[in-house]
KOLDREN-939114 format. One record per atom (N, C-alpha, C): x, y, z. Coordinates in steps of 0.05 Angstrom, whole numbers, padded with zeros to 5 digits, always signed. Each point is the difference from the previous one (the first is absolute). Layout:
BEGIN
XYZ;...
This chain:
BEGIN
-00328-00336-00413;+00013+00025+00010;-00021+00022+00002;+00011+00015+00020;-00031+00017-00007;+00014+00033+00023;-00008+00019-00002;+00011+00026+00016;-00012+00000+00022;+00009+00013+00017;-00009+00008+00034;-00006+00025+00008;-00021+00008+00003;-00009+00031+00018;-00003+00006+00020;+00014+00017+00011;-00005+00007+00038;-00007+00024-00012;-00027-00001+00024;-00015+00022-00007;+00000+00007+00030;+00012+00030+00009;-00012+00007+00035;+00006-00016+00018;+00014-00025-00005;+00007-00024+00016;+00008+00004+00024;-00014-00009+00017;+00013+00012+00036;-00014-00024+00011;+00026+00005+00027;-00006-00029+00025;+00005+00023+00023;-00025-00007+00016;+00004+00010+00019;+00005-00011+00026;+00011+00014+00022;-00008-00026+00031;-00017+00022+00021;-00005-00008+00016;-00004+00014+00027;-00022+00016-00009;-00021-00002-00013;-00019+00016-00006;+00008+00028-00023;+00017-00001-00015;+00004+00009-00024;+00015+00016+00007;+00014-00001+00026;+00025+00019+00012;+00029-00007-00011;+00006-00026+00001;+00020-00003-00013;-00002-00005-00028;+00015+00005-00026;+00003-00011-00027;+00019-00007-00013;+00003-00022+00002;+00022-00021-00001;+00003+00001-00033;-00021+00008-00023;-00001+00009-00028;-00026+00028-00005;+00011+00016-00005;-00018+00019-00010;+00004+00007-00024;-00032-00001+00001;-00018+00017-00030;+00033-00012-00020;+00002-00014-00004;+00030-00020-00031;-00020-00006-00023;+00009+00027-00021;-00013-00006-00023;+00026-00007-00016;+00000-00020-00021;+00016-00020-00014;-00011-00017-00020;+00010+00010-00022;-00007-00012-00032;+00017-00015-00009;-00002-00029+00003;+00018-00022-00009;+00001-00004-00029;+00015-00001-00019;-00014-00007-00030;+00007-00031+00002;-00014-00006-00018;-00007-00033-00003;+00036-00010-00012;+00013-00014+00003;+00022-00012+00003;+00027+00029+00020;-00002-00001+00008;+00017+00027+00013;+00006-00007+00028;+00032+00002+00007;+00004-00002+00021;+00003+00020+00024;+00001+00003+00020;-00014+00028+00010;+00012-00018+00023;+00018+00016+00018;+00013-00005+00031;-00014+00019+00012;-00002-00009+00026;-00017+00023+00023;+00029-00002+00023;-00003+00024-00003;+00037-00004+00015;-00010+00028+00029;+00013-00002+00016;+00003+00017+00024;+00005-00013+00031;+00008+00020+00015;+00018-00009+00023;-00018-00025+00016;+00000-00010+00019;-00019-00018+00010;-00020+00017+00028;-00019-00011-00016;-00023+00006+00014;-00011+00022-00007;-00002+00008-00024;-00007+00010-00028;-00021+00002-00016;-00018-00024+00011;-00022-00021-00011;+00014-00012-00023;+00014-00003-00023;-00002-00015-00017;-00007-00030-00002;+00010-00012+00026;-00013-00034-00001;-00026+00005+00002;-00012+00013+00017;-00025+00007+00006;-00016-00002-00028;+00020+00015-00014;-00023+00007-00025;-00001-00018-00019;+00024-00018-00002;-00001-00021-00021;-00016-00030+00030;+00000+00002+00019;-00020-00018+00011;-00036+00004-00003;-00002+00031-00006;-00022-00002-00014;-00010+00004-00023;+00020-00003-00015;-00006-00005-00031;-00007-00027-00003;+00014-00022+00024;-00001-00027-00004;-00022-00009+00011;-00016+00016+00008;-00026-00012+00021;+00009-00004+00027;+00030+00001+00010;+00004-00008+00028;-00007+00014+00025;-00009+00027-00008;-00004+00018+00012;-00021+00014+00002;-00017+00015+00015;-00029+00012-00004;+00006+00027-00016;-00010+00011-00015;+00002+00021-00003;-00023+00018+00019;+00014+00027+00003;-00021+00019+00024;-00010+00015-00028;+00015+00007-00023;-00015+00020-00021;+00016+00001-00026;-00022+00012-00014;+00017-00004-00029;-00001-00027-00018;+00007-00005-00020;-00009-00029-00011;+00029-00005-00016;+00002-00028-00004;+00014-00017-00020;-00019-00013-00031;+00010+00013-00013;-00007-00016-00033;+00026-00013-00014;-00003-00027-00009;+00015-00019-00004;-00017+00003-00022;+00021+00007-00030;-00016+00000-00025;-00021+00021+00008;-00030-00007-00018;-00027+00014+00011;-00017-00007+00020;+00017-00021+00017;-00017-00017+00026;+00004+00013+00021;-00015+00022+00013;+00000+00008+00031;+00000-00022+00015;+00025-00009+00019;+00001-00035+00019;+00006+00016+00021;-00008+00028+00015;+00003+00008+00033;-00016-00030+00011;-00032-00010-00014;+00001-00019+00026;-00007-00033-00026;+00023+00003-00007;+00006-00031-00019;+00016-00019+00015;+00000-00022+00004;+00015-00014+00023;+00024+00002-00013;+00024-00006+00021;+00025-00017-00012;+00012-00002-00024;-00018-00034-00003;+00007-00008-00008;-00017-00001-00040;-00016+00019-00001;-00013+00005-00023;+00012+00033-00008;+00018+00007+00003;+00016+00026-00009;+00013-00007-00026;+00015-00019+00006;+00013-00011-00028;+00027+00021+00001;+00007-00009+00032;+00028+00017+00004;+00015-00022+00015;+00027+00002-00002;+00021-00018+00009;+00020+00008+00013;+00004-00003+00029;+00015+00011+00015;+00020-00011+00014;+00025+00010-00002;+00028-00010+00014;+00008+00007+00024;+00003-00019+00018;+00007+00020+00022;+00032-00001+00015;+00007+00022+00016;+00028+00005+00014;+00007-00030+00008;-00008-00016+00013;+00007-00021+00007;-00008-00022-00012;-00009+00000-00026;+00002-00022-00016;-00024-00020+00002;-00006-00002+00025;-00034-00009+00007;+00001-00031-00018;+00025-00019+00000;-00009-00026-00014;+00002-00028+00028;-00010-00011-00018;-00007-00027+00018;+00022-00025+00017;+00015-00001+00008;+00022-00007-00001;-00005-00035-00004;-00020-00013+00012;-00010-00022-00005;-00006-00005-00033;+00013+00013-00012;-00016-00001-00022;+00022-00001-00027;+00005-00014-00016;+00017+00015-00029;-00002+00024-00009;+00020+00003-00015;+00003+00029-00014;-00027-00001-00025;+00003-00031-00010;-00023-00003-00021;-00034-00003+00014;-00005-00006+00027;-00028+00012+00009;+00001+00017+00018;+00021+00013-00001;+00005+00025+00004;-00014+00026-00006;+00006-00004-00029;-00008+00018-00028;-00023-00007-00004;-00004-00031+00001;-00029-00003-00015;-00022+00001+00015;+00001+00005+00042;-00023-00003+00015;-00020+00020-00008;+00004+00019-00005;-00033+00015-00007;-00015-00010-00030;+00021-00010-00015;-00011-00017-00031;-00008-00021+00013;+00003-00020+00026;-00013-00021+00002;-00025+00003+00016;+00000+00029+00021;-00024+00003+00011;-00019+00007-00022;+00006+00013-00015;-00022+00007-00021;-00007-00018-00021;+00005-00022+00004;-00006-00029-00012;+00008+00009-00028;+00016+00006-00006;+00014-00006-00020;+00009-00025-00020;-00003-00006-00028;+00014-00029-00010;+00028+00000+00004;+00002-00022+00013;+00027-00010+00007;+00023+00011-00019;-00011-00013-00033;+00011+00012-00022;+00015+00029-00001;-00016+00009+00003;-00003+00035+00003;+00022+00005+00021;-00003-00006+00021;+00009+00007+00028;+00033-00005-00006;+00006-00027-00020;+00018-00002-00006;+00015+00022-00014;-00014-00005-00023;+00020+00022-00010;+00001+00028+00002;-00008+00012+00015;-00011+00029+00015;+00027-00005+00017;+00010-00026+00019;+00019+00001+00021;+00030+00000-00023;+00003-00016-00018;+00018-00004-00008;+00001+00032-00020;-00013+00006-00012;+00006+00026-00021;+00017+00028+00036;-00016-00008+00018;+00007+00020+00021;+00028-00002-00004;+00002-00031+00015;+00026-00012+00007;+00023+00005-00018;-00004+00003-00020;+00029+00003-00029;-00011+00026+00000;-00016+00015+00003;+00009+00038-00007;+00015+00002+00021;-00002-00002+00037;+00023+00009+00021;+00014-00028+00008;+00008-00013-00019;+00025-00016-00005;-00007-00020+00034;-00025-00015+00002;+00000-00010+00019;-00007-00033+00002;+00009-00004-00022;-00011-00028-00027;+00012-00029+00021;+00022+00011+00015;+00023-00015+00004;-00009-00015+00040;-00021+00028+00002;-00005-00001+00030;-00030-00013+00004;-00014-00012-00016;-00028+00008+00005;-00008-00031+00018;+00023-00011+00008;-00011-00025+00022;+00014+00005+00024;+00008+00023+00003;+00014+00020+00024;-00013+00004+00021;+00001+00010+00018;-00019+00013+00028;+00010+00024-00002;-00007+00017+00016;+00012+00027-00001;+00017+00003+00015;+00006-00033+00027;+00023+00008+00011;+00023+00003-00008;-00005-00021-00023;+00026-00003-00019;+00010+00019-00018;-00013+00022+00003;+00006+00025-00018;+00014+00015+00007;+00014+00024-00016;+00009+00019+00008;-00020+00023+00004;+00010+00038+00017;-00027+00009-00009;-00005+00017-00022;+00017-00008-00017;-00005+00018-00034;-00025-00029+00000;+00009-00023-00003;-00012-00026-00009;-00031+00010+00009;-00008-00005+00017;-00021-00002+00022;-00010+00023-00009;+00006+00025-00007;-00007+00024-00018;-00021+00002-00018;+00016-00018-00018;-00008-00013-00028;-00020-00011+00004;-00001-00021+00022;-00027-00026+00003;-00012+00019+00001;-00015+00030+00020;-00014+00008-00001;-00013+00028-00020;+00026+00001-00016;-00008+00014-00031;-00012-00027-00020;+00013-00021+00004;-00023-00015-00005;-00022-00010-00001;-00013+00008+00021;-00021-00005+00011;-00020+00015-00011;+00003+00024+00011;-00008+00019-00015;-00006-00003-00038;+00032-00002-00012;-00013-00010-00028;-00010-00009-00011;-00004-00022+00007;-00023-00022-00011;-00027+00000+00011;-00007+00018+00006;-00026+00012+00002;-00008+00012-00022;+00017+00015-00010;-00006+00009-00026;-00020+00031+00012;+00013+00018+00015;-00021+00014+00018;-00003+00030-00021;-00022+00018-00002;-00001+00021-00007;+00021+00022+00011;+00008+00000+00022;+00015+00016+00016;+00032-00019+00019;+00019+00009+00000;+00017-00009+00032;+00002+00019+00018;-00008-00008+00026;+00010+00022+00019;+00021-00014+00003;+00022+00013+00015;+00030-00007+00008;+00002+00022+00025;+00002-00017+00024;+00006+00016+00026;+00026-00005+00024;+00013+00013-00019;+00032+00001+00009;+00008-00029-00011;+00004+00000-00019;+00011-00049-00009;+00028+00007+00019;+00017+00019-00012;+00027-00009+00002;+00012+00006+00032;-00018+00013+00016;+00018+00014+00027;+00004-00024+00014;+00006-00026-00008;+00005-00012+00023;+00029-00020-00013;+00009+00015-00028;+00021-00008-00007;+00030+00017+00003;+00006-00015-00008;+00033+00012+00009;+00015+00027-00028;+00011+00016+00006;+00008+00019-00020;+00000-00012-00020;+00020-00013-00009;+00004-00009-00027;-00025-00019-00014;-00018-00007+00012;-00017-00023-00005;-00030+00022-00020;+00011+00025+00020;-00026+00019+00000;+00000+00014-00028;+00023+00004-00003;+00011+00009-00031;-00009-00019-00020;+00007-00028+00009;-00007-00016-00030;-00021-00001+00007;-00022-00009+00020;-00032-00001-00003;-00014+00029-00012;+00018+00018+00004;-00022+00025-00009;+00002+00000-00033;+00026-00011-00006;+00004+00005-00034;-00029-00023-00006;+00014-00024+00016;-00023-00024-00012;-00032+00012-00001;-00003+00012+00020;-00026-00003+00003;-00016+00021-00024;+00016+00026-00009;+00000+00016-00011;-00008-00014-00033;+00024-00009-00010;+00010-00019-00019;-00034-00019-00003;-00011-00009+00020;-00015-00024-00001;-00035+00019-00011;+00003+00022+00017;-00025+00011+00000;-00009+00016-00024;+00025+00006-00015;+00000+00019-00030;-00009-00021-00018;+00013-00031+00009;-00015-00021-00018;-00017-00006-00005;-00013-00003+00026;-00032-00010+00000;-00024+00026+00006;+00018+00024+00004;-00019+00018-00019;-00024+00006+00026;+00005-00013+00026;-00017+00003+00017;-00003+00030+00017;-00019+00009+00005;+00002+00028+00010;-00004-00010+00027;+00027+00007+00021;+00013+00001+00022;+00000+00020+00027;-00004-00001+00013;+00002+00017+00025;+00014-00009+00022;+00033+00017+00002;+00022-00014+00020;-00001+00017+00020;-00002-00002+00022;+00009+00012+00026;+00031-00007+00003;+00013+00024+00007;+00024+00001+00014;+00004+00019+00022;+00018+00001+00013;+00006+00028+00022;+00034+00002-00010;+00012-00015-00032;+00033+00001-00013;-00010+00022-00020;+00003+00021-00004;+00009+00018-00015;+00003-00007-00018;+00028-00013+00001;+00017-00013-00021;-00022-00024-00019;-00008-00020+00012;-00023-00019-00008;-00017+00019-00017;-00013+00021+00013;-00025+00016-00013;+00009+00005-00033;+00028+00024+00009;+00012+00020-00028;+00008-00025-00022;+00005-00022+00002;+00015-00020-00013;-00020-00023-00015;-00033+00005+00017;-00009-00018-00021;-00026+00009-00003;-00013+00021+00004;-00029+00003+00003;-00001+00022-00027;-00019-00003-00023;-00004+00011-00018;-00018+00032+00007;+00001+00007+00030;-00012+00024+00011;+00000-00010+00034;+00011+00015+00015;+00005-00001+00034;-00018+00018+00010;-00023-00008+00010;-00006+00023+00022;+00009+00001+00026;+00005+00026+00012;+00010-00008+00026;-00019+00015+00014;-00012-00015+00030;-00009+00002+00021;+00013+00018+00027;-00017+00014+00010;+00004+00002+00037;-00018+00006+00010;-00006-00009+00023;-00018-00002+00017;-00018-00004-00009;-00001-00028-00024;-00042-00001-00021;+00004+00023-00015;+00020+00018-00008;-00015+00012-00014;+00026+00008-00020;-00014-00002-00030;+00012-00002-00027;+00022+00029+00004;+00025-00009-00010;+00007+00032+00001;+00008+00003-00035;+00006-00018-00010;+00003-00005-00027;+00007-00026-00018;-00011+00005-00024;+00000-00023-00020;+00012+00005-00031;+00018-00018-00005;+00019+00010-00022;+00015-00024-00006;+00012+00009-00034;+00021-00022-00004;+00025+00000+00027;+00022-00014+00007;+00012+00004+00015;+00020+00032-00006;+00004-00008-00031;+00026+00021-00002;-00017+00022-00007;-00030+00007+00009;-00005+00032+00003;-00004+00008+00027;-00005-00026+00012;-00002+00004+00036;+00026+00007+00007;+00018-00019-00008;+00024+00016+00010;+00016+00027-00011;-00013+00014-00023;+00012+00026-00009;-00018+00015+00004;-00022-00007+00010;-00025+00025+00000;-00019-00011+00034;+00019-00007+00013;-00019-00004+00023;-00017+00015+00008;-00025-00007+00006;-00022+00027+00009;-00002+00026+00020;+00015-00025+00026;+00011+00011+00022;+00019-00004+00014;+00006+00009+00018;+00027+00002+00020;-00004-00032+00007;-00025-00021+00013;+00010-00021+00009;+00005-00021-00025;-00012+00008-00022;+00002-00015-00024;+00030-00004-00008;+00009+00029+00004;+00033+00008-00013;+00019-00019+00022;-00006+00002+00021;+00016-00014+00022;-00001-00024-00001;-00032-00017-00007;+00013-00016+00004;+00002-00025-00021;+00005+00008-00021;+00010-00002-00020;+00030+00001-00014;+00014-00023-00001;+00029+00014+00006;+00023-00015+00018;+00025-00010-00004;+00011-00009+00012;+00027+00000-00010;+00010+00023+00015;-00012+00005+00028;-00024+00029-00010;-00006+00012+00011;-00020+00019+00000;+00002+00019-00002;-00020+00015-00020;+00008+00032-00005;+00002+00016+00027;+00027+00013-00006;+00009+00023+00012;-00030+00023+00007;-00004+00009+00031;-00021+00016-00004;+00002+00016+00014;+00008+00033+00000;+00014+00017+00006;-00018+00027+00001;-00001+00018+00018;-00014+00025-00002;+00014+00022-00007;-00003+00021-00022;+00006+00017-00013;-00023+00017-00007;+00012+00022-00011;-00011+00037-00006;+00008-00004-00022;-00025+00012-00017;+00006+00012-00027;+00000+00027+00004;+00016+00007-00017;+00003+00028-00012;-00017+00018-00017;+00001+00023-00002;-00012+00011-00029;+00004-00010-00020;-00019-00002-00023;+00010-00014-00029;+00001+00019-00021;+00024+00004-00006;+00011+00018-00018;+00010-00006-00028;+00011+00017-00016;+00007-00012-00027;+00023-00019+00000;+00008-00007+00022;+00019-00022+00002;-00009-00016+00013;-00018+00001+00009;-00012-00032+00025;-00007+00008+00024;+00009-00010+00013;-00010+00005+00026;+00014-00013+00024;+00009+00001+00025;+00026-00014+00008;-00029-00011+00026;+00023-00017+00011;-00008-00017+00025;+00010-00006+00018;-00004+00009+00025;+00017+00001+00027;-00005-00022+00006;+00024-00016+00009;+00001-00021+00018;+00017+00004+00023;-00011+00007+00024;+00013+00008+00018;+00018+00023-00004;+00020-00010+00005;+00024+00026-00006;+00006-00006-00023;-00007-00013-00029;+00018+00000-00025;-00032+00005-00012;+00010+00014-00024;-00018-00001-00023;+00003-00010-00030;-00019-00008-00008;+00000-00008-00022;-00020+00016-00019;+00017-00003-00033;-00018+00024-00017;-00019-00023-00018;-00016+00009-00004;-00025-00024-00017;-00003+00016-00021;+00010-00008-00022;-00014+00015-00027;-00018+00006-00008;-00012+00010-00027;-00018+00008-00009;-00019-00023-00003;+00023-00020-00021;-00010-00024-00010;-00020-00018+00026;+00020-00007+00023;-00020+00003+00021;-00020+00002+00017;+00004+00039-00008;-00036+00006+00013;-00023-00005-00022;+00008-00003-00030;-00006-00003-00022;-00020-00025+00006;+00009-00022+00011;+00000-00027-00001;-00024-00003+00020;+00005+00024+00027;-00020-00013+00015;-00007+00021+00012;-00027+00012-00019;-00019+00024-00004;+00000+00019+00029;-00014-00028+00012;-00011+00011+00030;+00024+00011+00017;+00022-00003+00001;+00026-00002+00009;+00001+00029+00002;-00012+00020-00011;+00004+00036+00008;-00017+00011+00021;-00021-00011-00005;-00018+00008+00029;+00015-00013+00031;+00018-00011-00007;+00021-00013+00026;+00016+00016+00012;+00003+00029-00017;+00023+00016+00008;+00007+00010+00031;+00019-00003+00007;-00001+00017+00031;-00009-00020+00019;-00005-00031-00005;-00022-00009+00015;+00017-00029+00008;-00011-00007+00027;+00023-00029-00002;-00014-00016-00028;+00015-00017-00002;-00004-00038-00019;+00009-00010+00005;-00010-00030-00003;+00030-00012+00005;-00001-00022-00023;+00025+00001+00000;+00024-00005-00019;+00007-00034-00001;-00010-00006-00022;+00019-00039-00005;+00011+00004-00014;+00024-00024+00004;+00011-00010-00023;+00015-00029+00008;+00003-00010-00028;-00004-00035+00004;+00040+00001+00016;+00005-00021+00011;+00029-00003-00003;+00021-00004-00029;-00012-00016-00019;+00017+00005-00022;+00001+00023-00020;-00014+00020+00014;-00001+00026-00015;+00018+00025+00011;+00021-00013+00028;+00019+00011+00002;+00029-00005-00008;+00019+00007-00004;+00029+00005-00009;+00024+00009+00020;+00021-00016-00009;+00018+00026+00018;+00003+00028-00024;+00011+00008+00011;+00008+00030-00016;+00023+00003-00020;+00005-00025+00009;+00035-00002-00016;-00005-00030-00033;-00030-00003+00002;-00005-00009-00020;-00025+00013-00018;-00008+00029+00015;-00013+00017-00017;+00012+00018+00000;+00020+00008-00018;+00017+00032-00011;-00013+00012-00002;-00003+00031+00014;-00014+00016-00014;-00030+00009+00010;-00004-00033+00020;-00030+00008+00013;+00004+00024+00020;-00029+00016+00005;+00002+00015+00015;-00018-00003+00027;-00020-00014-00002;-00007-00010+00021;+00011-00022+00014;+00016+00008+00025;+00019-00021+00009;-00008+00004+00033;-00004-00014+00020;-00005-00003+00013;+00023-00002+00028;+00004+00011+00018;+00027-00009+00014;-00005-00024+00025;+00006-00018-00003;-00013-00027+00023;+00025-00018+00012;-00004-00007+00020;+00020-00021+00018;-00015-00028-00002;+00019-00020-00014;-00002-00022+00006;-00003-00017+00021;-00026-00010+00001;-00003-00023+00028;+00016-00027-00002;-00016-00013-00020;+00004-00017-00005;+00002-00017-00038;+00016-00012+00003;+00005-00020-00024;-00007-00019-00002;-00021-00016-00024;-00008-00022+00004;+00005-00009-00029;+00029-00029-00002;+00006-00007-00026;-00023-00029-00007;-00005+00007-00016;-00016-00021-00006;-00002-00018-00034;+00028+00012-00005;+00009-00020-00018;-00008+00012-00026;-00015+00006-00016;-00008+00016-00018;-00006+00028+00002;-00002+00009+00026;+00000+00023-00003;+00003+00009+00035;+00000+00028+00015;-00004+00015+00017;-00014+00008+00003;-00007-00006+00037;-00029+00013+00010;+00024+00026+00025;-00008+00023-00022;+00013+00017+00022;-00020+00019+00026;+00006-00010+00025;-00013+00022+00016;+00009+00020+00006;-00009+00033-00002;+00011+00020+00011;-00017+00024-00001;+00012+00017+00017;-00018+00029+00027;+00003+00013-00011;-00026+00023-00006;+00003+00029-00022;-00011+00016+00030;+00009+00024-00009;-00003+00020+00014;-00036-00001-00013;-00021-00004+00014;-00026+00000-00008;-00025-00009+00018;-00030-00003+00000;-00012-00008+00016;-00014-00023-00021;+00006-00022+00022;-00012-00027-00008;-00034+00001+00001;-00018+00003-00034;-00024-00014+00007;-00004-00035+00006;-00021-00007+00025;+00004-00027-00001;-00032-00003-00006;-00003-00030-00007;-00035-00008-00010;+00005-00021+00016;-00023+00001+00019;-00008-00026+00018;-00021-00020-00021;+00002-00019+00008;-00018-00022-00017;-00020-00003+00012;-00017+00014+00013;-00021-00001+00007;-00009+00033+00007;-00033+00010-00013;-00006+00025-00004;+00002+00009+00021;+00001+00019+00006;+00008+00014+00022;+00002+00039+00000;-00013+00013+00007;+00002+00027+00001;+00035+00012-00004;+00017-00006+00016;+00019+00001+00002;+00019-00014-00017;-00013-00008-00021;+00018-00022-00012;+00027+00017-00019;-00008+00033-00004;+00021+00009-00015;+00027+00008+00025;+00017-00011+00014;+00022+00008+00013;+00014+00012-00008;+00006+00026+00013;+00031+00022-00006;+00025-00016+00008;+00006-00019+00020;+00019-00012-00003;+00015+00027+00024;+00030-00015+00000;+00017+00012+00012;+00018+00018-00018;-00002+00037+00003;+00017+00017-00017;+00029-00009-00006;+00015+00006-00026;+00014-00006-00004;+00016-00038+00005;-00019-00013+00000;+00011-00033+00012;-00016-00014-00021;-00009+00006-00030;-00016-00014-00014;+00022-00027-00010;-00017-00014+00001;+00017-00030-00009;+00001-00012-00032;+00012+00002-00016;-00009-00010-00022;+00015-00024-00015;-00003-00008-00018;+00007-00021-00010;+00011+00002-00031;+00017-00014-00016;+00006+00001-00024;+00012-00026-00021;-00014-00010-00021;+00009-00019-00011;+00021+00005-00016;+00027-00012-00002;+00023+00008-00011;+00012-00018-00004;+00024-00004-00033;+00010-00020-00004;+00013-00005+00015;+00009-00032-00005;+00008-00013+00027;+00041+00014+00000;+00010+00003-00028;+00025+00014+00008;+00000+00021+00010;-00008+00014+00003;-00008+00034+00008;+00018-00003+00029;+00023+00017+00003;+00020-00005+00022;-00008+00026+00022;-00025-00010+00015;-00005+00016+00024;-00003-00019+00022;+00004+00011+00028;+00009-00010+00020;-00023+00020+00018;+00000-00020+00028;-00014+00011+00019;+00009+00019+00009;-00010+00018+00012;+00016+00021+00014;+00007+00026-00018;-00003-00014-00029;+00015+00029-00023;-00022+00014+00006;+00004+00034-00008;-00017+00026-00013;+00000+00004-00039;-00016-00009+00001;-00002+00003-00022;-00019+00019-00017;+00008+00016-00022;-00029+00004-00019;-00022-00023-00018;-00020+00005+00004;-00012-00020-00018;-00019+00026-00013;-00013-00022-00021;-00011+00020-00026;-00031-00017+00002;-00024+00018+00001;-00025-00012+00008;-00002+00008-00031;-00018-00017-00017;-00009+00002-00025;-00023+00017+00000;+00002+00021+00005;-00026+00029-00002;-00021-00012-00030;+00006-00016-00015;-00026-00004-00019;-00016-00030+00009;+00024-00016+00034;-00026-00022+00000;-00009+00004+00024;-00008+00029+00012;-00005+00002+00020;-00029-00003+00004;-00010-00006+00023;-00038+00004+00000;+00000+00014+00024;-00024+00012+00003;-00008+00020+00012;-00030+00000+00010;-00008-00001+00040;-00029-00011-00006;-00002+00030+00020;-00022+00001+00001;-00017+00022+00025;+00005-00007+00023;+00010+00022+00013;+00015-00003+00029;-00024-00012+00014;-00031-00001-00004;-00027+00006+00021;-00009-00030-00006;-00007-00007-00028;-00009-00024+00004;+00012-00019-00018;+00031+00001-00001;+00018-00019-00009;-00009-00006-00030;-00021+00014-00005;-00002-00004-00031;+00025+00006-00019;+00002-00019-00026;+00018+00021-00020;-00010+00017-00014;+00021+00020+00002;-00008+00017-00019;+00011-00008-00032;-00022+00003-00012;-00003+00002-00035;+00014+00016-00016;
C-alpha cells in the first residue's frame, strides 16, 4: 500500500490551449479512499488515466509512495485498474480470468492458485470460477474484474466508473460491496464517478472537478454543508440546493433581514454571528442557498416567522417522502457546468423555481398557495461576483 501525489498535474491538447486537467494538486494518504467526482468532461478519467501510466502527462508529476513514475511504464507502477466495461476475456474462465496477469508474470502455479481462490470466496465467486463471462450476470462480471485487480496484490486501485453500466438496484449493492471490500484490504483507492450519490456514499474524502480544475476536497458531509462555491453547492444534492438572489439589509441589534424579491426574511444575530464576513454584504446583492430538506410548510413550524408565500407546481410521491416543486416571488441564480463569464444568471424576475424535501404525508396538492418556512440558520450565502461562499 503506499499514498499518491499530484503535484501541478495537467494534460494538455492543441499546443497547451486546451486543459483537459489543470495545475490538480492532491494528497492521497496511504490506505484512503478518495472519489474524483464531476460532471463529464471534467478531466477526472483523464486524471486517474494518468496516474495509471495510460496517459502522457503535459506537466506536473505523480508520486506513488516516494517513487516519482511520470515516465515509469504501466505496468511497473504497482497500480491496478478496473474499468467501465469490465475489459475481461470472454474466451476465457472466470478462474484465468483473475489469474491472466499472475500467469503473465510467471507466477507459481501454487501461488496463482490461491491468490484466485482467496479472491474468489472474499466476492463470493467460488461457485463461478469455470464460468465465461457470458454466463454471468453484470454485478457477476463486476466482481471477475474486482478480482482481477485483487490478486495482484497492487499498492494502489484505480476504479473508472465499475458500476455505470449496471442497473439501479445492482449499483446500490456493488457500491456497498465494493466499499465493504476496500476498508478490508486496507488498499488506498481512487474511484471516478460522474453519481454524486456513488461519490457522498463511499469515498473517505470527494473532490470535485470542472473543467480540470479542482474546485474542492473534503469529507463528503463537509462538502455538502460547507460547499466552497455556488457550482459545488449545486451540484451536490438531490435534488439540488435551492439558489436564489437576495439583498441584505443593515445589521442591527436584532440581525439583519433579507429581501427575496417581494418577501423578506429577518436573519438573526446568531446568524451574522456565525458568518463574520456576512456584514460587509450589506445593501449588496448575494445569493442565497438552501438545501430542499431545509424547507417546511408553515403549518408544521408554529410560530416561524420567516415564511415564504409560493404556488405549487408540482408533486412528486415517492414513497418515503415528497419532492415538492414550487414558484417564489424571486430571481433564480443558475450555475452552468462549465466556466463561463456569465455563469452567475439573474434568471427570470419573480418566476424563481424551487424545490422542497417533505414527508411523504404532508397533504399538499398541485396548484395549492401555500406558506412555507425556509430554515434562516441552514441557509448559505456565496458572492454575487465570483460565486464564492461567503464565510
Amino acid at each position: 500500500m503506499a499514498s499518491v501525489s499530484l503535484e501541478g498535474l495537467t494534460k494538455s491538447y492543441g499546443n497547451g490551449v486546451l486543459k483537459a486537467v489543470n495545475d490538480l494538486n492532491l494528497e492521497i494518504e496511504d490506505g484512503e479512499f478518495v472519489v474524483l467526482v464531476g460532471p463529464s468532461g471534467c478531466g477526472k478519467s483523464t486524471a486517474l488515466r494518468m496516474i495509471a501510466g495510460l496517459e502522457e502527462i503535459s506537466d506536473g508529476g505523480v508520486w506513488i509512495g516516494d517513487q516519482f513514475v511520470n515516465d515509469v511504464h504501466p505496468k511497473d507502477r504497482d497500480v491496478a485498474m478496473v474499468f467501465q466495461n469490465y475489459a475481461l476475456y470472454p474466451h476465457m474462465t472466470v478462474f484465468d480470468n483473475i489469474a491472466f496477469a499472475l500467469q503473465i508474470a510467471g507466477m507459481p502455479r501454487d501461488e496463482i492458485r490461491r491468490r484466485v481462490e482467496d479472491a474468489a470466496r472474499t466476492l463470493e465467486l467460488t461457485d463461478y470460477l469455470k464460468r465465461r463471462p457470458g454466463q454471468l450476470s453484470g454485478g457477476q462480471r463486476q466482481r471477475v474484474a474486482m478480482g482481477r485487480a485483487i490478486v495482484r496484490q497492487p499498492a494502489v486501485f484505480l476504479m473508472d466508473e465499475p458500476l455505470s453500466n449496471l442497473d439501479a438496484k445492482l449499483r446500490v449493492q456493488m457500491r456497498a460491496e465494493i466499499s465493504k471490500l476496500q476498508r478490508r484490504l486496507g488498499v488506498t483507492t481512487i474511484y471516478v464517478t460522474h453519481d454524486q450519490v456513488e461519490a457522498m456514499t463511499m469515498g473517505d474524502r470527494v473532490a470535485l472537478l470542472r473543467d480540470g480544475n479542482l474546485q474542492q476536497v473534503a469529507p463528503p458531509s463537509v462538502m455538502y454543508d460547507e460547499p466552497a462555491n455556488m457550482f459545488v453547492a449545486a451540484f451536490l444534492g438531490s435534488p439540488s440546493m435551492n439558489l436564489l438572489w437576495g439583498e441584505l439589509g443593515e445589521v442591527s441589534a436584532s440581525g439583519t433581514t433579507l429581501k427575496l424579491g417581494g418577501q423578506t426574511l429577518l436573519l438573526t444575530t446568531e446568524k451574522i454571528a456565525g458568518l463574520r464576513r456576512l456584514g460587509a454584504y450589506a445593501n449588496r446583492a448575494v445569493v442565497v442557498g438552501i438545501r430542499p430538506e431545509d424547507i417546511y410548510p408553515a403549518a408544521d413550524r408554529p410560530g416561524a416567522t420567516s415564511k415564504i408565500r409560493s404556488n405549487i407546481d408540482l408533486v412528486e410521491a415517492l414513497g418515503s417522502d415528497k419532492v415538492l416543486h414550487f414558484s417564489i416571488d424571486a430571481r433564480q441564480a443558475l450555475v452552468k457546468s462549465s466556466d463561463s463569464l456569465d455563469e452567475l444568471n439573474h434568471g427570470e424576475a419573480g418566476k424563481a423555481h424551487c424545490v422542497a424535501r417533505l414527508n411523504a404525508r404532508t397533504p399538499l396538492r398541485m396548484g395549492d398557495d401555500v406558506d412555507l418556512v425556509f430554515d434562516t440558520d441552514r441557509l448559505h450565502f456565496f458572492d454575487g461576483e465570483t460565486g464564492e461562499a461567503i464565510r
